[in-house]
N, C-alpha and C positions, 0 to 999 in steps of 0.2 A: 685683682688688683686691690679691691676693698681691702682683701682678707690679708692680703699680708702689711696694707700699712696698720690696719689694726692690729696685727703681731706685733709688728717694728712696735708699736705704742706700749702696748703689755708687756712687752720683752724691757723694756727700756722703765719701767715704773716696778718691775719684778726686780730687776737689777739693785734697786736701792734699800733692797731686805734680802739679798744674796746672804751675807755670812750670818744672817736671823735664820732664814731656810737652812743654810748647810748643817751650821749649830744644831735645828731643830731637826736634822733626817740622820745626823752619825748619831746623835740621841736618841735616835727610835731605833735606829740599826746594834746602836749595845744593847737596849732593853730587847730586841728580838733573836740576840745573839745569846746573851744571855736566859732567855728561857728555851733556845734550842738546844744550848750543851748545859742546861744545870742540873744536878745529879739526879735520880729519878728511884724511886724508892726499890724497885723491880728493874730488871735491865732489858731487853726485848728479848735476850735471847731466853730466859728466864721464864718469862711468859709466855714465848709459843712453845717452851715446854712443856708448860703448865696446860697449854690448849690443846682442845683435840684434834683440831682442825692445823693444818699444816699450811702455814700461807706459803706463798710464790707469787716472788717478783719484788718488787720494792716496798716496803711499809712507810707509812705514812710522816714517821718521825726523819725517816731519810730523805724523804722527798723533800719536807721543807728546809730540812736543811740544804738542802740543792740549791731548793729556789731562794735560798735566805743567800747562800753565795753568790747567787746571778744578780741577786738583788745590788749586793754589797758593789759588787766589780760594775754595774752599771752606774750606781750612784757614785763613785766615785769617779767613773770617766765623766761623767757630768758634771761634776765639780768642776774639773779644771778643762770642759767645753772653754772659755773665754782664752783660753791660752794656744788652745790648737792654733789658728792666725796665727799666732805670732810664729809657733814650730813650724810651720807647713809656708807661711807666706813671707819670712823672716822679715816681719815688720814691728814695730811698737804694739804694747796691749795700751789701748785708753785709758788714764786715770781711773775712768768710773768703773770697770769691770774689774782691775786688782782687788787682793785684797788688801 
């Protein structure tokens, strides 16, 4: 019981720097998007030419681009968490959680 009325509190003082946070995570998500596709002097396929060794399975540049997409598609259904209620319960959102 502690634990979630101290959420409820956190939750409800988080709320009043919502579009500070959102601003500051789609801004870290282009600067991380951005050095996942920026041109890259060698291309991979390039370089395990160049290697002797023959990798298998997923290299490293792929992966985080994976997780830089899971990333993406999670912070964005987080964004508009305040709005599900209203989809799902077809009620009003509170002043305080629009943007």
């Amino acid at each position: 019981m502690a634990f979630g009325i101290s959420g409820a509190a956190l939750s409800s003082k988080i709320m009043e720097y919502r579009i500070l946070l959102l601003i500051v995570a789609f801004a870290l998500l282009a600067v991380a998007f951005w050095f996942a596709y920026k041109p890259r002097g060698k291309t991979d396929n390039e370089q395990s030419k160049d290697s002797s060794k023959k990798s298998t399975g997923i290299n490293f540049l792929q992966l985080n681009r994976i997780l830089l997409w899971i990333v993406a598609a999670l912070t964005i259904a987080f964004a508009f968490m305040p709005y599900y209620h209203q989809i799902f319960h077809r009620q009003k959102i509170p002043k305080e959680y629009s943007l």
